[in-house]
N, C-alpha and C positions, 0 to 999 in steps of 0.2 A: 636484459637488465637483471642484474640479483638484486632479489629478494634478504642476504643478508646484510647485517649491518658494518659500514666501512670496519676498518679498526683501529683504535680508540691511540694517535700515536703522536708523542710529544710535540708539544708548539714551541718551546724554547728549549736550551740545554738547560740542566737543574741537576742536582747530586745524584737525585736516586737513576739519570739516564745514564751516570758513567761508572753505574755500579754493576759488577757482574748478575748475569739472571741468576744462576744460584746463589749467590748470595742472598737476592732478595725471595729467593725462592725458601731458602733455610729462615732466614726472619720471618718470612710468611706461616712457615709451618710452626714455629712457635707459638706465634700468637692464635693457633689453630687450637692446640695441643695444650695451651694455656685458657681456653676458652671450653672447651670438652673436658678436662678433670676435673672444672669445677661445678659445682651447682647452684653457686651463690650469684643471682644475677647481675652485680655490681662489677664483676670481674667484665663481662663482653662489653658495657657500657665505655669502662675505661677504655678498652683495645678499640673500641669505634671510634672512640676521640683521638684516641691517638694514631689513628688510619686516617681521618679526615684532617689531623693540622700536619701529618706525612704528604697528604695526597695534596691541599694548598698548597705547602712551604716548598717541598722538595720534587714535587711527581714531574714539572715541566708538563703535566699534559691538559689536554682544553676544558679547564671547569665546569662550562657550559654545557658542555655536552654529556658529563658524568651522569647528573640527574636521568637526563633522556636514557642513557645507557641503562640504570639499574633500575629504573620504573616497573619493568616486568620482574624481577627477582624483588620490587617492592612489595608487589600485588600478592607473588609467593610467601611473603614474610607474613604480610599480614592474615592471609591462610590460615597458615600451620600456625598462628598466634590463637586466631579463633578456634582451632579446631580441636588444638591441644587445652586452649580453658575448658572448651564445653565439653570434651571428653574425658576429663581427668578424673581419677579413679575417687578422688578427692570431695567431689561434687555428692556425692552422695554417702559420705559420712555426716551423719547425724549430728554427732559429738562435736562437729565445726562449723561455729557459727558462719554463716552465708551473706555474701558481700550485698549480692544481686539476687532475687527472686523474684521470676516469670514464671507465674502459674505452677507446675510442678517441677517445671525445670530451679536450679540451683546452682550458684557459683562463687564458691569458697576465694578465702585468700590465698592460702596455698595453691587453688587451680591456675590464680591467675597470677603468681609465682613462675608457678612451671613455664603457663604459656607464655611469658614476655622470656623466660631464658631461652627458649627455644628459638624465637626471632631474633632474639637477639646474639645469639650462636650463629644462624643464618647471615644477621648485618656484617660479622665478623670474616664472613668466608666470603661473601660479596667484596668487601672491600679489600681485605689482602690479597684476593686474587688480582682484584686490580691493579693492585699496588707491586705487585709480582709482576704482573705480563703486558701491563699497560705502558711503562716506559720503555720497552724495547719491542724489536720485530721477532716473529718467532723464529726468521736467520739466526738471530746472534742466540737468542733460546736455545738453538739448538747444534752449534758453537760452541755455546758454554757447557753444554751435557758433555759434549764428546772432550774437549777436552780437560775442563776441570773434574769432572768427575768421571771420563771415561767410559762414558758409556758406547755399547754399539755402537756401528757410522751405518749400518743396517735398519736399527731399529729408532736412533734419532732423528735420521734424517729421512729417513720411510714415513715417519710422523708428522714431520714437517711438508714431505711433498704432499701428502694425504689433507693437512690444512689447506694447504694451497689448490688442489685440485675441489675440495668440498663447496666453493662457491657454483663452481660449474653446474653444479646438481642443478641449482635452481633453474639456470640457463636449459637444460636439459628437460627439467619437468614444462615447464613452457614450450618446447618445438614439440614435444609430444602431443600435447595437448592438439597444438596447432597441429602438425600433421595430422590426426582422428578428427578433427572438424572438416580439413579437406577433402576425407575421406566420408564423409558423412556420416560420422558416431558423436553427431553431439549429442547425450543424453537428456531427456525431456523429463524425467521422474525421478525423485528421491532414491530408487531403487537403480535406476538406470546408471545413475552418477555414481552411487556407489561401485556396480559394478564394472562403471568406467573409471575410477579411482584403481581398484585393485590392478586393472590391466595397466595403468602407467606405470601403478606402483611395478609392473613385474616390468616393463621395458626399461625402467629406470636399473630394476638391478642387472640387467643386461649390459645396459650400457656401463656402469658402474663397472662391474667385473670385466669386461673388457679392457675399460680405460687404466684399470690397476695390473690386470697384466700388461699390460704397455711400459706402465711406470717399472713397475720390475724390471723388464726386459732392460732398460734405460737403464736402471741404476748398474743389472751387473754389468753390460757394457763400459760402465764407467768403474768400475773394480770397487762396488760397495763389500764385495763378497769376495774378493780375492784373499782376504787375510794381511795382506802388507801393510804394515804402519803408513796410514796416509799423514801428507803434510797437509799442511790448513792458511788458506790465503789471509784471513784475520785469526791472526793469534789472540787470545786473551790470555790474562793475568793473574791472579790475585793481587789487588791492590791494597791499599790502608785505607782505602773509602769501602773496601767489602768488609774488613776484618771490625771498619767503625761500624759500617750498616747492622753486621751481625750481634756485635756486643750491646748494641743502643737498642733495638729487637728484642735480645734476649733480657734486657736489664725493664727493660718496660713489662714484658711479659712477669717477668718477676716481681716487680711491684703492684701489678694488677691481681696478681695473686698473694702478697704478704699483705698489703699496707690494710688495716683496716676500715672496716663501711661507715 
């Protein structure tokens, strides 16, 4: 049984499933790059709202399960929110008056500035990612590299087997496990486990590195590497729902950055 999580993939059809991955991949980085030049935190607020009435209106994918999905990168946000208030170089200027005071610690408005942009930079890459790789499979992902943008059939679709292959890990670290218990190395001590940790850890790259020379071998057999212009069983496009996704993207990212707070 793996240990990762299914992946996260449309329950109805909806705009953004029959829009190309780069495309939503270039709106993604927008509002990336719209969210990093600035420092005014009012700017990621916007691009979250408009990731979340993206992700209802148009994502097609299962609501329900979104929460669950980003709860750990929730935990992260909240993190780096704390750590960057109470570290902020700001906390200990004098000259600023102090929101919060515990004892000798201190923490300014400006710390606590910083620290909600910072999270809120973070909410922004959670959610575009999602909204990037959540309505298609990483097939057509990496489809749309090779042929809208051209890239490798070596280096796209090497990425792609390598996702596909990465759930096995888990599978893997478990029959380890199990085979050193039938052999009788189950570890009784803190120290024991540890040193029984490292030893899976090194069968795992065994396996690992075997399993990927394999895939290699696979691909050149199948002429990844030959140089020939390959044909492609699902062609994609450029359609007018990529060239709208982009401009509605770029037009958003832009008012999140002009429009006043």
């Amino acid at each position: 049984m793996s240990v990762l999580p299914a992946p996260l993939q449309p329950v109805r059809p909806a705009f953004l499933t029959r829009v190309t991955p780069v495309a939503r991949l270039v709106a993604g980085m927008a509002w990336l790059v719209a969210s990093i030049v600035t420092l005014d935190p009012i700017v990621p607020v916007r691009l979250i709202l408009a990731a979340v009435v993206a992700l209802v209106l148009w994502s097609g994918l299962p609501l329900r399960r979104i929460p669950g999905r980003l709860a750990p990168l929730g935990l992260a946000i909240v993190s780096l929110t704390a750590f960057s208030i109470l570290l902020s170089s700001s906390n200990g200027d004098r000259s600023v008056a102090a929101v919060v005071t515990l004892g000798p610690a201190r923490i300014t408005g400006p710390a606590i500035a910083a620290g909600l942009a910072v999270g809120l930079r973070v909410g922004v890459i959670a959610l575009s990612t999602l909204l990037v790789f959540g309505p298609s499979d990483p097939t057509r992902m990496a489809d749309s590299l090779v042929q809208q943008w051209h890239f490798p059939d070596r280096f796209a679709y090497g990425t792609l087997a390598a996702l596909r292959v990465a759930p096995f890990m888990a599978g893997d670290w478990g029959t380890i496990g199990a085979a050193r218990r039938l052999r009788g190395l189950q570890p009784r001590s803190p120290a024991a486990r540890l040193r029984e940790t490292g030893g899976r850890l090194l069968a795992m790259l065994v396996a690992t590195i075997r399993r990927a020379e394999r895939l290699a071998l696979a691909m050149d057999a199948r002429g990844f590497d030959s140089g020939i212009r390959r044909t492609h069983f699902r062609e994609l496009r450029t359609t007018w729902r990529d060239w709208l996704t982009i401009v509605v993207a770029l037009a958003v990212a832009a008012a999140a950055l002009a429009l006043p707070r």
